[in-house]
N, C-alpha and C positions, 0 to 999 in steps of 0.2 A: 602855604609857605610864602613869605615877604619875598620880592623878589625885586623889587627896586623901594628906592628909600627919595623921601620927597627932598629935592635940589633948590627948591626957591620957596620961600613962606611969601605968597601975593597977597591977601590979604582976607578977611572973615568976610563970607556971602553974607548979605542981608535978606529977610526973607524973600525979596521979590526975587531976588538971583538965585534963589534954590527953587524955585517954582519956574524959573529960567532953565535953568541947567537940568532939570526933570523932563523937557520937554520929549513928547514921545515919538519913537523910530516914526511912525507914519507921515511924520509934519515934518523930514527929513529929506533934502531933494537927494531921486536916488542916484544923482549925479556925482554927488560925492558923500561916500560912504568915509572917507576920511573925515572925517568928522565926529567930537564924541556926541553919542547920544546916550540917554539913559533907558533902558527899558524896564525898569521894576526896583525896588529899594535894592541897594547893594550891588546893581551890576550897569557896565557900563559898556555901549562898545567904541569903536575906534578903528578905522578899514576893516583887517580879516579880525579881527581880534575881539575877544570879549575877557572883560574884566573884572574884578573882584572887588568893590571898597568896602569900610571897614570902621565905623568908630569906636573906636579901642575907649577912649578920656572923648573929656570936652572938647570939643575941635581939635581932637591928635585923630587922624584918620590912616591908615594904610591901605593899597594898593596891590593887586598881585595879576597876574594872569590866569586867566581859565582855561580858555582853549580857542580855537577857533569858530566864529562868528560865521555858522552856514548862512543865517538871515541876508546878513549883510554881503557876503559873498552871493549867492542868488540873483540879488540887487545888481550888483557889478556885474554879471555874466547876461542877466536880461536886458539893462541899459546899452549893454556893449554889443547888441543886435541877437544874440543867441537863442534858438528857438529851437522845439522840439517839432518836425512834421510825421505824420502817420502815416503809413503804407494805409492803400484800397485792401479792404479785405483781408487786414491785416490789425494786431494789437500792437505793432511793432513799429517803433519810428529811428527817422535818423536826428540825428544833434545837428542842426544848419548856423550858419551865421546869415541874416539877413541886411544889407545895406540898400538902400533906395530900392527894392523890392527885388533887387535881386542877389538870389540862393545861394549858398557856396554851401557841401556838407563837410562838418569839420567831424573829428575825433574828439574824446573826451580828452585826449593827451594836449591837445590843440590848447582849452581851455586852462588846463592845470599851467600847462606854462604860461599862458598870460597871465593868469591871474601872481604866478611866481613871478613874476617879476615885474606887474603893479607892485605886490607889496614889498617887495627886495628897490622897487626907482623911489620908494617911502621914506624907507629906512627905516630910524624910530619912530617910533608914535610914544606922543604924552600926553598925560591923563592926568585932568585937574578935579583936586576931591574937593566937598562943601567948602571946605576949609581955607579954600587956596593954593594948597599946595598941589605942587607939579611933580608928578612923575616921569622920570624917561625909562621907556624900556626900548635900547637897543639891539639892532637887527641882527647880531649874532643869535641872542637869545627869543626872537621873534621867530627867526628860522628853524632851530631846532623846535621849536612849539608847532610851526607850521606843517612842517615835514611829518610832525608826528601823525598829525590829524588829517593830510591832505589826502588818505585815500579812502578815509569817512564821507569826506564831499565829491570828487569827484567818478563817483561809479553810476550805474542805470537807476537803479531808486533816487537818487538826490538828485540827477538832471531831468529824470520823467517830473520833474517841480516845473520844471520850464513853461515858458507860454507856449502855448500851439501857435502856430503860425499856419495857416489860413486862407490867403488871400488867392485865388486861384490862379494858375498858370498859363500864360499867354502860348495859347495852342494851334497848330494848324486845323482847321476844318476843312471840310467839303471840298471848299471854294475859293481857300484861301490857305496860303503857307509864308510864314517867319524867317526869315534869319538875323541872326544874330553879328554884329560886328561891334567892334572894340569903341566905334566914334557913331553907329548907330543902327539901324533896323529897317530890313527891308521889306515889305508887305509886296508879297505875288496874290494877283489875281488874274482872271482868265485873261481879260483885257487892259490890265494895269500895273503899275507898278509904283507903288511908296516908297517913301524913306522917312522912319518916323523917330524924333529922338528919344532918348530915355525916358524924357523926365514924362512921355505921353503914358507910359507904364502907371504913373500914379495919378494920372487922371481917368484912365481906362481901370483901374483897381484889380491890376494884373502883375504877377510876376514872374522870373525867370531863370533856370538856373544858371549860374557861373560857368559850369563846365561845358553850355551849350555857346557862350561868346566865343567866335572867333578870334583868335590873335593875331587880328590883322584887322589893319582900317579899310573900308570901303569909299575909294574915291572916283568916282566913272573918270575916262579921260578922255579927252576929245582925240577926235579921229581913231575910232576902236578900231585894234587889227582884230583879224580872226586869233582866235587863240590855238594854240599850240594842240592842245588835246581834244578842238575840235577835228583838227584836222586827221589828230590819231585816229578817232572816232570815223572818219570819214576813210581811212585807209583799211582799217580792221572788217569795216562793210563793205570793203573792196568797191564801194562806189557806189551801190546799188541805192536805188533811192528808198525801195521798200525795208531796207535791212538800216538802213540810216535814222527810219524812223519809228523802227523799233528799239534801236540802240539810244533814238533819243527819250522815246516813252520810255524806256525802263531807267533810265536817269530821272527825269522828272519822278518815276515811281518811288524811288527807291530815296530821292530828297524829300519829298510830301511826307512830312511825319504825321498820317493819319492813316487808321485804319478802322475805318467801318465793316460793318454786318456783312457787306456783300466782299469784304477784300479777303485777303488769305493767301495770299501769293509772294511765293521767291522769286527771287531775279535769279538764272541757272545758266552763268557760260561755260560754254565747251570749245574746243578747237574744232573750228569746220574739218583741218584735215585730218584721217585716220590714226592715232594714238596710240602707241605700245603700252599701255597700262605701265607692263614692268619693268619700262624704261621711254619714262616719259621726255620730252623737248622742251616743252614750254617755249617762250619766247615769244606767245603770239598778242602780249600784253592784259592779259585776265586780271596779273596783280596788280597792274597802274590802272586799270580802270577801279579798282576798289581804293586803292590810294586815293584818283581822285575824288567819290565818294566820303574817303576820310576827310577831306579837304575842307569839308562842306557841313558834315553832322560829325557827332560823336560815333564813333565807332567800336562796338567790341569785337575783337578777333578770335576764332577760332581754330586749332591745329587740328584738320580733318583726318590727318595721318594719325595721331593719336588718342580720336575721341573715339569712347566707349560707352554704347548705348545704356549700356546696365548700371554708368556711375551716376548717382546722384548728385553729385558735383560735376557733372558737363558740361552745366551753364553758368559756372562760377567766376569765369571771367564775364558776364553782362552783369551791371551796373542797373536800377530802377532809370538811371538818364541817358542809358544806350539809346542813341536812334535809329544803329543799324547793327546787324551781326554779321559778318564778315566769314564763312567757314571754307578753308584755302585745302581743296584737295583731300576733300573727305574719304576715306577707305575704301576698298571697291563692295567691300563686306557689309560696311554699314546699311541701314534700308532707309531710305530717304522717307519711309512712315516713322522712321524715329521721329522725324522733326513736324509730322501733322499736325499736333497738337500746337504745337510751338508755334507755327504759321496761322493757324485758325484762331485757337481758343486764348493764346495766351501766352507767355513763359513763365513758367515755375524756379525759380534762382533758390540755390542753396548753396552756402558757402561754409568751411567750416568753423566749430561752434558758434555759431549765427543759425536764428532761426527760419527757418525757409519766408521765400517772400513770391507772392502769387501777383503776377502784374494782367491786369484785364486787357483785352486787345487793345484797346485804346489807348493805353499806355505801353502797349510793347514795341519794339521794336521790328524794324522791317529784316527782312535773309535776303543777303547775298550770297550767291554759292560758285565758287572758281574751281570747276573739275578737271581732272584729266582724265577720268575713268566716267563712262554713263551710267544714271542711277538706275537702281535695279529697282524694276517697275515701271510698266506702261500703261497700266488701265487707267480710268476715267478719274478716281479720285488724285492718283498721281500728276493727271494731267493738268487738273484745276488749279493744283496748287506750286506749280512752275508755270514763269515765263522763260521762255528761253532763247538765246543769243548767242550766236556762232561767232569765232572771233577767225576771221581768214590767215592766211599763210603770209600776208602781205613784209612780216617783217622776221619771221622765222626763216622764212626761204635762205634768210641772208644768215644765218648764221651756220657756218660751214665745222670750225674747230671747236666753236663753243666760248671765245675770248670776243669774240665782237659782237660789238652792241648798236645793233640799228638805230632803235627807240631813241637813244641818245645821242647818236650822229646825226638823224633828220630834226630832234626837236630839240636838243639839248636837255639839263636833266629838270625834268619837269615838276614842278614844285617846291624846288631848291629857293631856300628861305635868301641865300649871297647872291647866285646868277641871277631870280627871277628880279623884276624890276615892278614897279606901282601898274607898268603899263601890261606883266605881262599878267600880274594878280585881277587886275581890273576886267580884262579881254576874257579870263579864266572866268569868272565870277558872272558876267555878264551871260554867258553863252551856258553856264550850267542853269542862270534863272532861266534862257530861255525853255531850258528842255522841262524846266518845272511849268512855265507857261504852255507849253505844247502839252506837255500830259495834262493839266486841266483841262485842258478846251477838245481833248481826242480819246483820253483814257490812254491805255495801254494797247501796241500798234504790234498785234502778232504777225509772222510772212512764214511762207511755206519756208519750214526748215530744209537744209541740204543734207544735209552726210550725221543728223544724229542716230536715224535709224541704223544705216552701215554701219558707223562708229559702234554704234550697241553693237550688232550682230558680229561686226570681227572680233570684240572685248569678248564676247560670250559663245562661239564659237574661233574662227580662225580667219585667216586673210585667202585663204584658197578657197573654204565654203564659200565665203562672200562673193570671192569673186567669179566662182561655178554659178552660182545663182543667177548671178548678173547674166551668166552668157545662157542662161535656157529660155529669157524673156518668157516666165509661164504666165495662164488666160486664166482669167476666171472661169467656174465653170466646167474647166478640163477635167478630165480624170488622166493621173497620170500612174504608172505602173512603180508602187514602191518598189521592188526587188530590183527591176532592170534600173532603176534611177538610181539609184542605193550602188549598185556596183558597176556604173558607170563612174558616179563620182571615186568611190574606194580606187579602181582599177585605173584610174586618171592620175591621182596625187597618194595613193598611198603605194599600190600593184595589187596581185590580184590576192596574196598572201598573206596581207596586213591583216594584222589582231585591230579591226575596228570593225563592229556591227551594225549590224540593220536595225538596232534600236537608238543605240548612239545617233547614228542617220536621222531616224524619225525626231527625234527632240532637237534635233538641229531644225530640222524643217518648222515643228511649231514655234523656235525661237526665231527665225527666218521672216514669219508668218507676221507673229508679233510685231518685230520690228517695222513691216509692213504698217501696221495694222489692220491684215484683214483676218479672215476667219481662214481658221485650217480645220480641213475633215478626213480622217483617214477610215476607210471602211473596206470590207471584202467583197466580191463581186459573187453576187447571190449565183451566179450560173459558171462562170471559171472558178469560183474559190480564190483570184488572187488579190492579196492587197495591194488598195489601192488608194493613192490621196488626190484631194480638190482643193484647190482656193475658190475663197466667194469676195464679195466687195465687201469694205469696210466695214468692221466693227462696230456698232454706238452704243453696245452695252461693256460695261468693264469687263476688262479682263484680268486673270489671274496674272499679279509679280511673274515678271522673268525670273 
């Protein structure tokens, strides 16, 4: 069907101007696809559009529309930086836009509208036949033709056309860790510290994603104060130097986005002091240290309260460019071997209808875990794959009604995009590279813990067991008389009539034991017949989950 009629007679092509105007798509810069080209007798394009000509008579030509031009659309979406990358171990990619080699992942929706409204800031397009004459086909009728066809182009088959994009990603290693700022880059090593600009990305033949720059410029200022959440840091260790420098290695851990062969560990805070599970306090700062963590990497968050091991969508909020996972208060139910795999081998993401996506250690993401319940399990594999950090009573003490807010009366609100100022971003920035410099040059800085074992044992038992324990200072080695022990404790805090048993008792005592962890033995006495139990010293083979 004719659908525009020629508006100007220009004049009869001569043969060299038809051997002109023939010229093929390829000899076309794909800068501008506005442009007509011809690709084969009788068809023409022109931006999204391809076209129909026609000679009817001697130089009387016509003009019509086809459809849309995926060629030349292709063209437009690949010069305009659009790339396809591939998951590791995976057939599956995402649709990126690439600018000076660094990443952003778009949507296909992303594209559809750009390219809607390239061709809509166009408008008409006109198309000159052998003949001369000029066609306009206006953007009314450009649109409805566009819109008919635009969900032929933009689906997974017609963008898997895309180039692959390739260029490898500027990673932290071993020995060495990145960040990313809005005006430039800062390279940590054991003994040093960079600042590299962008533009070294493309001489290094490196690139980066979008979502890992900070929004915020990095300017050092002279005469650094101490920053604010150092000093949190410094309050939460209640001072201690040994607990300061655990607090700082697991920062430094937990910003180092690498994980090698020998790593496999969460960062695991608890409240130093004893915990009600089923009515917790908080307030001893667990969530601002993960805040400041966000501060610094990408973070995906986790609701501990409402994750369920058995959903295969668990891990559906992490991202392939999470650098940390964040799970705030995970169930007392859950078993922290749910997340072994996760920590060692990898994360497995699955989001719905999306095909799952297998991220290799080296691409996954580091765990943070903010509890107020302890996980259930103490053996040796448990042990490997927690660090763990008590956060002290230093500013919970203060809160009596539950309306006051320490944290924010000694430091104001920390992180705040209006109050914080260049000097307090700089001071901030400054003192987290430190703890990424200390954990390269120390590793990760364990200290005897205080109160997780107690903590477990009152969560899993009661506050009275715990604290009968405490007062019988038992030896290694002893033999101690279950029955007379059994209802001393009963006849202390229950009387002597209480519905609680001497078996009850005994699994107190090997959860007691655990918490310890030493070994517990309960056996009969070959010549009394009465039972009887011992402690021995520490454990180094695993034990069985509490």
């Amino acid at each position: 069907m004719r659908i525009a009629k020629p508006v100007k007679l220009i004049s009869n092509l001569n043969t060299s101007a038809a051997r002109r105007f023939a010229k093929k798509i390829d000899d076309v810069n794909p800068r501008d696809v506005w442009k007509q080209q011809s690709i084969g007798a009788g068809m023409v394009l022109n931006g999204f559009f391809a076209f129909t000509i026609k000679e009817h008579k001697e130089n009387q030509w016509s003009c019509t529309i086809k459809n849309v031009s995926k060629t030349n659309v292709l063209e437009y979406i690949s010069y305009s930086g659009f790339r396809k990358v591939y998951h590791k171990k995976s057939n599956d990619y995402l649709i990126v836009r690439v600018e000076n080699n660094v990443i952003n992942e778009v949507s296909a929706d992303i594209i559809r509208v750009q390219c809607y409204n390239e061709a809509k800031k166009h408008g008409e397009v006109n198309i000159i036949t052998p003949d001369g004459s000029k066609f306009e086909f206006h953007w009314k009728l450009l649109d409805t033709i566009y819109l008919q066809y635009q969900d032929q182009i933009f689906n997974k088959n017609f963008l898997e056309l895309l180039e692959e994009f390739s260029i490898p990603q500027l990673r932290d290693t071993r020995t060495e860790s990145f960040f990313l700022f809005k005006n430039t880059i800062i390279k940590v090593c054991k003994n040093n510290i960079d600042l590299l600009p962008y533009s070294e990305l493309i001489k290094l033949n490196r690139s980066v994603w979008k979502s890992h720059i900070l929004d915020r410029e990095y300017n050092e200022q002279p005469n650094q104060q101490i920053s604010e959440f150092q000093r949190f840091i410094e309050n939460v260790s209640n001072n201690q130097e040994n607990r300061i420098r655990a607090f700082t290695s697991a920062i430094g851990y937990l910003l180092h986005h690498y994980n090698g062969s020998h790593m496999g560990q969460a960062v695991v805070c608890y409240d130093e002091q004893p915990t009600d599970v089923k009515n917790p306090q908080g307030g001893t700062g667990k969530g601002l240290f993960a805040n400041a963590i966000s501060q610094m990497r990408e973070m995906a968050e986790i609701d501990g309260k409402h994750f369920k091991a058995d959903d295969k969508f668990r891990f559906s909020s992490v991202e392939i460019t999470s650098q940390v996972v964040a799970v705030d208060d995970l169930a007392k139910d859950v078993s922290f071997e749910t997340f072994f795999s996760a920590i060692t081998n990898g994360f497995t993401i699955e989001k719905k209808n999306l095909n799952s996506i297998k991220l290799p250690p080296e691409d996954s993401p580091k765990m943070l875990f903010s509890m107020n319940a302890i996980v259930n399990g103490n053996g040796g594999s448990h042990k490997r794959r927690m660090f763990i950090i008590e956060f002290s009573n230093f500013y919970s003490k203060h809160i009596i009604t539950g309306s006051e807010k320490p944290i924010e009366d000694m430091h104001g609100i920390l992180f705040d995009r209006i109050e914080w100022n260049d000097q307090h971003w700089s001071s901030f920035t400054k003192y987290m590279i430190d703890c990424v410099q200390f954990y390269l040059q120390n590793g990760l800085q364990p200290y005897e813990l205080i109160n997780v074992g107690k903590n477990a044992l009152i969560q899993q038992t009661s506050e009275e067991f715990s604290e009968w324990t405490e007062q019988q200072n038992f030896e290694f080695k002893k033999f101690y008389k279950t029955k007379q022990m059994f209802e001393e404790y009963r006849n202390t805090y229950f009387g002597e009539n209480a519905e609680f048993t001497q078996r009850s008792f005994t699994n107190m005592l090997k959860k007691y034991a655990t918490s310890k962890n030493w070994d517990f033995k309960i056996q009969t006495d070959s010549v009394s017949k009465v039972s009887e139990f011992v402690f021995n010293s520490k454990v180094n083979s695993e034990e069985k989950a509490i």
